[in-house]
N, C-alpha and C positions, 0 to 999 in steps of 0.2 A: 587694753581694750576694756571697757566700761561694759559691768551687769553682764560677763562672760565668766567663763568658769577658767581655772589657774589649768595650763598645761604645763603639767611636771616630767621632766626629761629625766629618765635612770642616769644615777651616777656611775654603774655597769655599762653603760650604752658605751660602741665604741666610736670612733670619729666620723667613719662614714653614715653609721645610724644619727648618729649627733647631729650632721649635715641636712640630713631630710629628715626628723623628728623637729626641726630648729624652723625650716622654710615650713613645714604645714601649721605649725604653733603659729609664724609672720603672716599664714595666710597668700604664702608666697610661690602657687602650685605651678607656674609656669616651671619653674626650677626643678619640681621634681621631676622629671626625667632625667635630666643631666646628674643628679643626684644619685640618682638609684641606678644609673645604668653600671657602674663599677661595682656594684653591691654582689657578693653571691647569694645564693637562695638562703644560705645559714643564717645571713643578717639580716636578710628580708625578713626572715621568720622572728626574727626577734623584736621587730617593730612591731609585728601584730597585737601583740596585748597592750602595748601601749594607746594605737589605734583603735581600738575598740573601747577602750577607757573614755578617750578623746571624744568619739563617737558618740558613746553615750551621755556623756557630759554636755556635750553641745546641742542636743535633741533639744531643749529648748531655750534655746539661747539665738535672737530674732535678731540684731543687731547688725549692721553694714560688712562689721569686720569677720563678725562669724560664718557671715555667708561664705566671704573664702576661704576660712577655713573648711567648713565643709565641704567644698570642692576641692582646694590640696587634699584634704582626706579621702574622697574621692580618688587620687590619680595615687593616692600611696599605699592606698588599700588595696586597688585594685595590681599594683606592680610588685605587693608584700607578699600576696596570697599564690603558694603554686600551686594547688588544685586547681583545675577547670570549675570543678562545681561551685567552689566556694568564691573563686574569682568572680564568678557570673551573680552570686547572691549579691556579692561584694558592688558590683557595678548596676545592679537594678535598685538598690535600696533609694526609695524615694526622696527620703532625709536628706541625703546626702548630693543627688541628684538638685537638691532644690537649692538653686542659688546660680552662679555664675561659672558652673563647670563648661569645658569645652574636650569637646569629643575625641579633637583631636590630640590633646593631649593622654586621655583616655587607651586608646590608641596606641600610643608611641610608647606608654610602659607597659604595655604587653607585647609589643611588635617583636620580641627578641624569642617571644613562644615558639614551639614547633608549630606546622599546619593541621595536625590533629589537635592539640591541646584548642587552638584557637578554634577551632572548627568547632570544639564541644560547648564553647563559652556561647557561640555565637548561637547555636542550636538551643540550650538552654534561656537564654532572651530570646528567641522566638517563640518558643514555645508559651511564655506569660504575654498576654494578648497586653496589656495595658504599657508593662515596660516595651516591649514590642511596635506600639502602636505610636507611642512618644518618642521613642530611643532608636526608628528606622534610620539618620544618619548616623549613630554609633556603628547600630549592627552592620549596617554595610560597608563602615569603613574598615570593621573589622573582619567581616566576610571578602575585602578584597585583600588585604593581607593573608588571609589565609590562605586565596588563591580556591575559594571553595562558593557557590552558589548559595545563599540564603535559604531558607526552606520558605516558603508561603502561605506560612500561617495565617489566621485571620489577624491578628494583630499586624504581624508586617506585613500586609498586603493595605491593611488601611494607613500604616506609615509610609507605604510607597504611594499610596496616593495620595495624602497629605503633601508628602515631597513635591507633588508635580506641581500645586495647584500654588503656585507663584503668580502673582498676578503680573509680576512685569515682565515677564516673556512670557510668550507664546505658547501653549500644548503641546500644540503641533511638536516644534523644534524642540520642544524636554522630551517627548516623549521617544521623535528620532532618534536620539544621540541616547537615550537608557538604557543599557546592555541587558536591565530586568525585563524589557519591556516583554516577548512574547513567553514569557513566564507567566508575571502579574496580572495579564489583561484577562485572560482566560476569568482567572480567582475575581474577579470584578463581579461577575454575576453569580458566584456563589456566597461570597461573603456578608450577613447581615451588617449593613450600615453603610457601606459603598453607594458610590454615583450619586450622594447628598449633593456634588458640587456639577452635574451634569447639565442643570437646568439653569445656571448660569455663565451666558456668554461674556467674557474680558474686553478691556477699553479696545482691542487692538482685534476685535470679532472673532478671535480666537476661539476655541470648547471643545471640552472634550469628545462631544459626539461628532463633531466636524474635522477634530483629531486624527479619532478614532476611523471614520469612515473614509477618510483619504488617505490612513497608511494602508486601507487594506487594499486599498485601489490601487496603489502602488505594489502589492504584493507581500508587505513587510506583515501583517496581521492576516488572519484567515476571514474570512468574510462569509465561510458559513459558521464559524465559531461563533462571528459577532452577531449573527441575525438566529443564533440558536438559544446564545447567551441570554440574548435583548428580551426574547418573546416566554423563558424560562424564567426569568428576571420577573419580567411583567405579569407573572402569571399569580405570581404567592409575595408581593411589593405591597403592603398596606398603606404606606405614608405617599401622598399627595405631591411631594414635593420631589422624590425619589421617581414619584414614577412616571412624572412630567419631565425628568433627564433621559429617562431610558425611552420614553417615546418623542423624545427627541432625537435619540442615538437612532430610533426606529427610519425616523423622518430623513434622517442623514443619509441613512442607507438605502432606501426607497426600493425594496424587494419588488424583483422581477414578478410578472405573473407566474413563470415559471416557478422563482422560488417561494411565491406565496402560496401556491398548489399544492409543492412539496410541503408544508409545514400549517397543512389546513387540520390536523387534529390539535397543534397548540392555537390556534384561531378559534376552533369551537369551546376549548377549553377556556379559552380567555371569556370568552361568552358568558360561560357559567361563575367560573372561582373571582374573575381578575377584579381590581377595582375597577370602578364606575369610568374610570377614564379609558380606563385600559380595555374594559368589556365594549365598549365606545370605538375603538380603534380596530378592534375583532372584526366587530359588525361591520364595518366599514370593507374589512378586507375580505371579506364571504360574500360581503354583496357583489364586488366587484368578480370575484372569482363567477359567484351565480348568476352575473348578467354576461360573464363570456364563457359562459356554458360549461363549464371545472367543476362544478359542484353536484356534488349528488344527493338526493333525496333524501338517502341515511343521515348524513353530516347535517344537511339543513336541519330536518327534524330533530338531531340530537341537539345542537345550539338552539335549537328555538324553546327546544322544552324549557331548558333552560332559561333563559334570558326571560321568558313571560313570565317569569316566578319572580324573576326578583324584584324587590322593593323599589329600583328606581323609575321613576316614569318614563323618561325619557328614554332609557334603556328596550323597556317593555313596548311604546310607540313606536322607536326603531323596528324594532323585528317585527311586528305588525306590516311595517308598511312595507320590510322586504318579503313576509310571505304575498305580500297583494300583489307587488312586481312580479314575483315567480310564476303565481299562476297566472293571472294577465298575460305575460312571455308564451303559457305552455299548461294550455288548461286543462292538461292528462296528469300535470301532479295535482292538481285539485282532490283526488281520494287520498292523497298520501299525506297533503299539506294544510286539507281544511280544520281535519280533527284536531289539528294542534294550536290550532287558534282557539282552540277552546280551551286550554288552560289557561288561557286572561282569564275567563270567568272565576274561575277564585283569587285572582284581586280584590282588594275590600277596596279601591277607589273605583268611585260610580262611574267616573271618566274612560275608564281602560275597558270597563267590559263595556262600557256604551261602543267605543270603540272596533271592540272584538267582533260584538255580535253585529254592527252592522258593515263590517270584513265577512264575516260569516252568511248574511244575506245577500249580499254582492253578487259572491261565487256561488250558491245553493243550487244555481242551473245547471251548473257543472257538474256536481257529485253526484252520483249514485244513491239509491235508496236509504242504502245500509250504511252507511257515511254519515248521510244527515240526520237518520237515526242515534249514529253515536255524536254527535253534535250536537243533540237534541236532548241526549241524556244528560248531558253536562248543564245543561242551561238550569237544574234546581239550584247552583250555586251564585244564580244573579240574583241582584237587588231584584223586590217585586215588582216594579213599574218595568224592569228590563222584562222580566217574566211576564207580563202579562205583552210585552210588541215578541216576544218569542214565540208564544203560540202562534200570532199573526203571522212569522215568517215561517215556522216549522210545520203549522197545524196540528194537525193529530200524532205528531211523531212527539211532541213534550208530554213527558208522562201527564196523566188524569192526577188534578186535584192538585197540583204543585204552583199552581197560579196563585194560592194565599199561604202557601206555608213559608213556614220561616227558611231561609239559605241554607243548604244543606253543609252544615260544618259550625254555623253560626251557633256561640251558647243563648241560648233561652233566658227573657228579661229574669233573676234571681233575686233573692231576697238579697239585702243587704248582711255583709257578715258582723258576727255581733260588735257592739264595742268592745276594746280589751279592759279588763277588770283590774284596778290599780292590785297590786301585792302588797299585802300588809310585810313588814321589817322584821325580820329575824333578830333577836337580843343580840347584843355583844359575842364576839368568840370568847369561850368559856374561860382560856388559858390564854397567856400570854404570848406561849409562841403558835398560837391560832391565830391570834392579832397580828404577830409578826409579818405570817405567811399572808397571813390578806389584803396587810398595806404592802408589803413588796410588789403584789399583783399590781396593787391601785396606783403606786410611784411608779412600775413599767409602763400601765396602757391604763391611764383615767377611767375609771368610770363613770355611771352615774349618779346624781346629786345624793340617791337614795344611798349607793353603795357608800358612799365617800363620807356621808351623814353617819351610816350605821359603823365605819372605822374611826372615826372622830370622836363616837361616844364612846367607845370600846373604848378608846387612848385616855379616856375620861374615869373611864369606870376603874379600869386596873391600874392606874398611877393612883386613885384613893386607897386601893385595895390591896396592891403591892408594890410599890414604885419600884424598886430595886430589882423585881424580876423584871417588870416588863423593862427598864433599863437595858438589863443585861438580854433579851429578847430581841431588842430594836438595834443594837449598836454594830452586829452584823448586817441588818438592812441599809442600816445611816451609811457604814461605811461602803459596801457596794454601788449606793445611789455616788457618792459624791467620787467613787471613782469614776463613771461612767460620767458625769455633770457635775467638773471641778469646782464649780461657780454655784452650783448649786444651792450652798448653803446660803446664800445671800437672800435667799426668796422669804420673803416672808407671809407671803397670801395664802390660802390655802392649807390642806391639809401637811405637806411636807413641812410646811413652820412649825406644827405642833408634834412631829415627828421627830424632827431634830431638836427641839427643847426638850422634848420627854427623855433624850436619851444624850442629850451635851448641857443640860441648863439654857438661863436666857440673859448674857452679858447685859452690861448698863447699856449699851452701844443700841440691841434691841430696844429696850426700854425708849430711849431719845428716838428713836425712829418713828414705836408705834405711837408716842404723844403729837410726833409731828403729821403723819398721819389722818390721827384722828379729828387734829382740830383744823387740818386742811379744808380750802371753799367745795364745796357740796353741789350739786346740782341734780338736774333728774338724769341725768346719765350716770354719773360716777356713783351715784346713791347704792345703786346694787351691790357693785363690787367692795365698797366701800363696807357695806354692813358684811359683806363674807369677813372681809376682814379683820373690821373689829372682833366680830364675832371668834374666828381663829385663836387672836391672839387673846380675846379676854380667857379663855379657853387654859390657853399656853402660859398667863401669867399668873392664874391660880392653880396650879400643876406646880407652880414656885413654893407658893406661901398655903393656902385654905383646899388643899381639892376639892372640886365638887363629887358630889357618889354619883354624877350621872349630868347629863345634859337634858335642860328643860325642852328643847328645841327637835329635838331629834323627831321626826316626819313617823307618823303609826303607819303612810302607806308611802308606795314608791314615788306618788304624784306630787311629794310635799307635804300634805296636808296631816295632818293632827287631831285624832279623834277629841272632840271638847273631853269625854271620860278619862282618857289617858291622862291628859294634862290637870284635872283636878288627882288624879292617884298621884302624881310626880308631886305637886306641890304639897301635898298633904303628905310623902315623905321627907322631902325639905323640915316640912312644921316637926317632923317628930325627933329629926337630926339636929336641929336647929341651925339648918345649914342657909346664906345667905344668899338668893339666885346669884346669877352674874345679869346687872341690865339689861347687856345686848340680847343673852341668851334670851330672858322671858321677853321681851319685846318682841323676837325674831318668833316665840312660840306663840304669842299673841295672833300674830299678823298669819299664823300657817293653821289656824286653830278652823275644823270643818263646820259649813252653814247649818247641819241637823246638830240639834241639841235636844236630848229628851227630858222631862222632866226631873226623872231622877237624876241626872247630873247637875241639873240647875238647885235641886237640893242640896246633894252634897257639897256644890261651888259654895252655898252661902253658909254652911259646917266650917269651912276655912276662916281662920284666924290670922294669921300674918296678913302686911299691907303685899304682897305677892298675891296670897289667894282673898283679900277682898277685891285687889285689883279684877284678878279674876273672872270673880264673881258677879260687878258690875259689869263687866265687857260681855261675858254672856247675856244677862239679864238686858242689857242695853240691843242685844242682835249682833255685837261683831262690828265690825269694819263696815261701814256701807260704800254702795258702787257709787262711782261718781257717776257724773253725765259726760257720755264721748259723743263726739260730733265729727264727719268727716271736711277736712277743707285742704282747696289743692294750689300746690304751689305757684306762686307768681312765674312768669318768664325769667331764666336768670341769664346777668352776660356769661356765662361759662357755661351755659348748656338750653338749648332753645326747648329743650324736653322737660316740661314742669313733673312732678310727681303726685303722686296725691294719698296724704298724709290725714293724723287725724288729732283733734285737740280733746287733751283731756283736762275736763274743772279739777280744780283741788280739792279730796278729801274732807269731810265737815270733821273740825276737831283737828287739822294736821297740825296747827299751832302749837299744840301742846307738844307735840314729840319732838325729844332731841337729834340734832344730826347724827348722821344721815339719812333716819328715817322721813323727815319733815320735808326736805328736800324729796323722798321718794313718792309721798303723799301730797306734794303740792299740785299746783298745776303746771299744765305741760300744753304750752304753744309754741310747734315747731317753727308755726308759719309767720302768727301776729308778733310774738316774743321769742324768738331763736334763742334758744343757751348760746350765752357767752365761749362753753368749750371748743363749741364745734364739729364735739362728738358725734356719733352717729347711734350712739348706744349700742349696749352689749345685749348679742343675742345668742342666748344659750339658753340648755333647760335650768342650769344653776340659777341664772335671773329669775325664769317662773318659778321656781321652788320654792322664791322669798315669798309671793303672792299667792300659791298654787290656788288660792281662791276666788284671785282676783284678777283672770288673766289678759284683760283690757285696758287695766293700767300696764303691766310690765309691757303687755302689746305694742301698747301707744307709744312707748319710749322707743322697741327695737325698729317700729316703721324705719325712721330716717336712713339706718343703716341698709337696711332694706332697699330701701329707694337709692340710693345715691349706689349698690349693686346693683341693683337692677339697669343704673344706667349707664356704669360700664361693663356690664355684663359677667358678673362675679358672684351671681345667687348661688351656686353650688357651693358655695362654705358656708352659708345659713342656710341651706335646706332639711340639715338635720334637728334640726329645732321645734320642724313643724306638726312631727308626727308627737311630740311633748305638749306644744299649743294646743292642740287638739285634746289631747286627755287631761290638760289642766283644769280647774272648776269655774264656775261666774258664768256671765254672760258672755257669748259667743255674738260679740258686736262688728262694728265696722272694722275693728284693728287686725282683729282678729281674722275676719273677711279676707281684707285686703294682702294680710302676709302670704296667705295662703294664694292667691291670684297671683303676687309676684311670686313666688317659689314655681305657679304652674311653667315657667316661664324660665328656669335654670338649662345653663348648657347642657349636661350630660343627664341621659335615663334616669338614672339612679337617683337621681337629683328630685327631677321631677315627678317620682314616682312618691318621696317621702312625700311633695304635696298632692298627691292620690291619695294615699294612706289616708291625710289630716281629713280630706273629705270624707271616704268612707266612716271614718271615727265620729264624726260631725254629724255624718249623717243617719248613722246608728244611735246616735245619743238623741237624736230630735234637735242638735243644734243648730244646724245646716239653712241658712235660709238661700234658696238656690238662686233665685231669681236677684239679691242682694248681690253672690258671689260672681254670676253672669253679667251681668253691669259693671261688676270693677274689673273685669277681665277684659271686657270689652274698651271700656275706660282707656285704662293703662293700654290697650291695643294700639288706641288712635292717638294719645300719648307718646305712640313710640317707645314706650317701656316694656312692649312684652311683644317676641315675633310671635304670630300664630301659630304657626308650622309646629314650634316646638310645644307647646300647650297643646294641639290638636295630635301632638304625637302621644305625648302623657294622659289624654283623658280618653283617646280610642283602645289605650291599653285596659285603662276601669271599664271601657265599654265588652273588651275582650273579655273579662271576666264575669257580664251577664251582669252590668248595672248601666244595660243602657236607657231606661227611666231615669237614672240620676243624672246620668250625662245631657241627655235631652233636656231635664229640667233646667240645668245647669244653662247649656246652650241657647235653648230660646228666651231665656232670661238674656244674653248679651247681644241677640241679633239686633232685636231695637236698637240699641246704640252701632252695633257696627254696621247697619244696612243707613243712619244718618247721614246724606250729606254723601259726598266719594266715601266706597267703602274701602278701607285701608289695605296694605298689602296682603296676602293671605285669608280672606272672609270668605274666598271661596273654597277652601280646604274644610272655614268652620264649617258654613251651613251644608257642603258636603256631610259632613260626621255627623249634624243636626238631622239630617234628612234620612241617614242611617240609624241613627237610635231610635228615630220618632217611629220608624218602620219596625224595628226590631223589637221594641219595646208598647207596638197597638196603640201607639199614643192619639188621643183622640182630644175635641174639645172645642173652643172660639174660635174664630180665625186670627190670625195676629195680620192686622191693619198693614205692618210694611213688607209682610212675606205676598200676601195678598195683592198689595200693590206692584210686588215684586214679578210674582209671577204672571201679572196680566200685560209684561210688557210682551213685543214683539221680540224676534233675535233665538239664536241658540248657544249665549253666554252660560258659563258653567252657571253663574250664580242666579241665570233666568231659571235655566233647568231645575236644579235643586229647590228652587223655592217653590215650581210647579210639585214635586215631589210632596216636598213636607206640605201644601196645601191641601195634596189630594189626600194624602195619610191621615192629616187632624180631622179633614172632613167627614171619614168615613164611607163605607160602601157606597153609601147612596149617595155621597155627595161627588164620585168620580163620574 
């Protein structure tokens, strides 16, 4: 066998070991059985250490032929070993497992066990959920030899139903003929991860809810088990897909009224806990129960409480319209049934308590004084336009003075919270094995640019100052990383390159790499990662030859940037060492160097002697870096996506001529749309890119757009959404690129996501950088674009409104309505001017009239989005103007 390791056979072995040591060395496991069956235990035992040898040996050895060896090792391990315990270790080991073994050979060199020993092996795989879950036709074929019943563990309960789900027969007929069956079926509704395969029916109409419900009809399965199962199932089933099998197992079964009666406390309950489908299917079966008169007053009211709380609309509409049917039916529950229609009203959608209260006006002839009284008390929790048609229907029973206050639970418009203050950088760890312990953190779980900067210099400072300790410091971290990441050592970006040089040297092999590297084509994409890297390794390649005593580049705060004083103190210790920068370094420190300079560092810069600090000296003197001019422009139609995005062009830096790559390339100009890069890249977005700029953060902006866009349109923004709350505290101008990332981010799948672009806002908007009505336009943009759903932006920014910044939101808002009330307003605009109509109230917004809300609301109709434009109308106009 080729690139496999030598199986050496004892010259002690005797014939019959010889015989089966020979066939698993051939890879020839069909044999061992007939091989081992003559063997007694004494020889058996002798092959073990041989076997284990082997074992280990071939752990990584991927080869054709190796495969079967591993499984003869497999069938001779397990027929070598007499213990139960160790047989059963012997038989789950996945190594070994992984190739071309068969079970049933597996099997047949154990078959000669007693029924207890086997009984233990079998118990022990069951008990490991995974071998268990993979390995149910072992276990069972070794549970019938033993003449003993499997246990039902959660593992073997998901390998028995793996087993069934053959698509070319039938459920039904697997499931007939399973001697497990009314074992297993039971363990179906307790087991997380079961009935995954419910919801789909076979070529032959086959499933297992249609299975299932006609063996119990036959009598073979219990059929209150299965409707006990199904509705306990459904009740605590979060995934979607799971719980579309079991109400279909529901549907199969079709509960009597009788037994839906019987099991109306898991109905209510489904009401409250179940997912949305499944609270859906509740409702459905309480209504039926409470239009054939089964239901009682207590149960209704306990479900109802319920279900008007929750989040989903449709959910909270339902129970609405079955309180309206019940009283309707029988209008003596009216006192029991009215008050609870009042916990709509703390719904924050306008739509639900509109709803509510006028369900609540409907009936008010029916209740009793004291009734509409406590009906009445609930209503300071509506919007104020509900509030003020309450009084009309309550009268004198709504509390005095609650017509203009703010919603009772509602936070109060609040100041915004401060900006966060970048952190100035802690020096170097003092000792070597401080550095040790810091970068082990930073090779486990990355940090940030600042952290990673502040290890980089340390790795800088103590190879000048001791090489040999920090050496001997690193060589336990080196070698724990490249246990853990064999491959490892090949990286050479980043801080781990400088890591492993400090503490193995840097082969010629590096060397040829990092020249080819550096003189690779450039562009405004690659340019960023490009200068990490040079930057690393020029780092890593005078750590060889010249150490530096310190890095010119290293950031005075966490945001990147570079006090100008610092960096005249750093060069002016250069001048006194006579120590020579490294290029990349002072370029990199150039470009990170902060906008305020005071005069007395502009004195001390022109003190400087070396071409370093006259360099310097003029870069201050001259202002720094200046900003280009960005401009936005939006993508043509393309054939692979009818959804343009809209990007932004930035000019080229005056002066980028002069810099060498990669820089020149970073500082040129950047047209997505009129000059595409040749890469195709999308550019890298992370805070490491803005930490090259940190003062400049509309250029690095400009380049992350595309990647931006081209997620945003397969919907992938949550892996750039941590980026944003960094955009936001970077320095420069908060322009269009800037804008706009942030409007795609409002716009990521998951919370979390979209809340780092809440954050960016708040940050923005604390700093005075925030132009709101700029931001409201690209959101809106990107809306009718089809680049951003509503729903989820209006989820992420009524959260910043929850926290008492509904001015910002408002502002924000009526900045995008213009564009989304243009023309047909796009999916979801009536969610926005919903939450628009909410702030603008919450927040006393007052002011113009905005021309299309105005036109909005003069139409005819009681469309949500006529309604709500009536709303925010009356609100900007003010008192006098309703």
């Amino acid at each position: 066998m080729n690139d496999t390791p030598a199986y050496d056979i004892p010259d002690t072995a005797t014939a019959g070991v010889r015989a089966v040591l020979g066939a698993v060395r051939a890879g020839r496991g069909e044999d061992v059985p007939r091989l081992l069956a003559p063997l007694p235990d004494a020889e058996r035992r002798t092959c073990l250490p041989v076997l284990k040898t082997w074992r280990a040996a071939v752990r990584s050895a991927f080869d054709p032929d190796s495969r079967n060896v591993r499984a003869a090792l497999l069938y001779a391990g397990a027929g070598c070993t007499t213990g139960a315990a160790a047989a059963a270790q012997w038989i789950a080991s996945t190594e070994l497992r992984w190739g071309t073994s068969d079970d049933a050979l597996v099997v047949a060199v154990v078959a000669h066990r007693g029924p207890e020993w086997l009984a233990q092996v079998v118990q022990r795989l069951a008990e490991r959920r995974t071998v268990a879950e993979d390995g149910y036709p072992l276990i069972a074929g070794l549970a019938r030899v033993a003449g003993c019943e499997p246990p039902t563990t959660d593992g073997l309960v998901l390998g028995w139903e793996r087993s069934i789900d053959d698509w070319s027969r039938s459920v039904e007929d697997e499931l007939r003929k399973d001697p497990l069956l009314t074992a297993m079926v039971p363990r179906l509704f307790e087991v997380p991860g079961t009935g995954s395969a419910f919801q789909y029916p076979r070529h032959d109409g086959s499933s297992w809810p249609r299975a299932l419900a006609r063996l119990a009809g036959e009598g073979l399965l219990d059929r209150a088990m299965l409707l006990d199962g199904c509705l306990s199932r459904l009740l605590r089933e979060p995934r979607l897909g799971t719980v579309r099998g079991f109400l279909a197992l529901l549907a199969e079964l079709d509960p009597t009224e009788d037994e839906s009666a019987a099991r109306v406390t898991a109905w209510v309950r489904m009401s409250a806990d179940a997912h949305v489908q499944a609270a859906a299917r509740a409702q459905q079966a309480l209504a039926a129960l409470d239009e054939a008169g089964r239901l009682d007053d207590e149960h209704l009211v306990e479900a109802s409480r319920a279900a008007l709380v929750r989040p989903e609309k449709k959910i909270v509409r339902a129970q609405l319209a079955l309180l309206d049917k019940a009283m309707k039916r029988d209008r003596s529950r009216t006192g029991a049934l009215l008050p609870v229609v009042a916990e709509t009203f703390a719904q924050e959608d306008h739509s639900l308590q509109e709803r509510a209260l006028a369900l609540a006006a409907r009936h008010r002839e029916h209740a009793d004084a004291a009734v509409l009284a406590e009906v009445a008390a609930d209503t300071d929790r509506l919007r104020l336009d509900l509030r003020q048609r309450a009084m009309e229907v309550f009268g004198d029973a709504v509390p005095a003075g609650s017509a203009d206050a703010a919603p009772t639970g509602a936070v109060p418009d609040s100041p915004l919270p401060p900006a966060p203050e970048p952190e100035r950088l802690a020096p170097p760890p003092a000792t070597a094995a401080e550095l040790a312990e810091e970068i082990a953190a930073l090779l486990h779980r990355p940090g940030t640019p600042a952290q990673e900067e502040r290890a980089l210099n340390g790795l800088v400072v103590h190879a000048h100052t001791d090489r040999a300790g920090m050496r001997a410091a690193l060589e336990p971290v080196v070698a724990r990383r490249r246990e853990r990441v064999p491959h490892g050592d090949r990286t050479y970006d980043g801080l781990w390159f400088v890591v492993y040089t400090a503490a193995y040297g840097l082969p010629p092999r590096d060397l040829d790499y990092i020249r080819y590297r550096g003189e690779e084509h450039q562009c405004p994409h690659s340019a960023t990662g490009s200068i990490r890297f040079l930057r690393t390794t020029e780092a890593a390649i005078r750590m060889q030859g010249a150490p530096l005593p310190f890095l010119l580049a290293t950031p005075t705060w966490s945001t990147g940037t570079i006090d100008p004083a610092d960096l005249v103190v750093r060069i002016a210790g250069y001048e006194r060492s006579g120590t020579e920068p490294g290029p990349v370094d002072l370029r990199q420190a150039l470009l990170r160097l902060g906008r305020d300079v005071s005069p007395q560092t502009l004195s001390a810069a022109e003190r400087l002697t070396s071409p370093a600090g006259r360099r310097l000296a003029e870069w201050l003197a001259s202002g720094g870096l200046p900003d280009p001019a960005v401009t936005r422009t939006a993508e043509p139609l393309r054939l692979r996506s009818p959804r343009p995005g809209v990007l932004v062009r930035t000019e080229a830096v005056p002066g980028h001529e002069a810099w060498p790559e990669p820089f020149r390339s970073l500082l040129a100009e950047h047209d997505p749309v009129g000059s595409p890069c040749k890469c195709h890249s999308g550019g890298e977005c992370s805070a490491d890119a803005l930490a090259i700029l940190p003062q400049h953060r509309e250029i690095i902006a400009g380049r992350m757009l595309m990647s931006v866009a081209i997620s945003a349109e397969f919907d992938h923004l949550d892996e750039h959404a941590p980026v944003l709350p960094a955009l936001a505290e970077s320095g420069g101008d908060a322009g269009p690129a800037t804008h706009l990332i942030v409007a795609y981010g409002l716009g990521a799948r998951r919370l979390d996501s979209q809340m780092h672009a809440v954050d960016a806002i708040l940050t923005l908007a604390a700093r005075g950088q925030l132009d709101a009505e700029r931001l409201g336009g690209d959101i809106a943009e990107l809306t009718v674009l089809r680049r951003l759903k509503a729903q989820r932006y209006v989820t992420a920014l009524r959260e910043a409104s929850r926290g008492g910044a509904h001015a910002l939101v408002w502002s924000v808002l009526s900045g995008a309505l213009p564009v989304l009330l243009r023309g047909t307003p796009p999916h979801g605009t009536s969610a926005v001017i919903t939450l628009a109509a909410d702030c603008a109230e919450l927040s006393g917004a007052r002011g113009s009239a905005i021309p299309c809300i105005t036109e909005l609301a003069s139409r005819s109709g009681s469309s949500q989005l006529v309604k709500q434009a009536r709303r925010i109308r009356d609100t900007i106009a003010g008192p006098a103007g309703r």
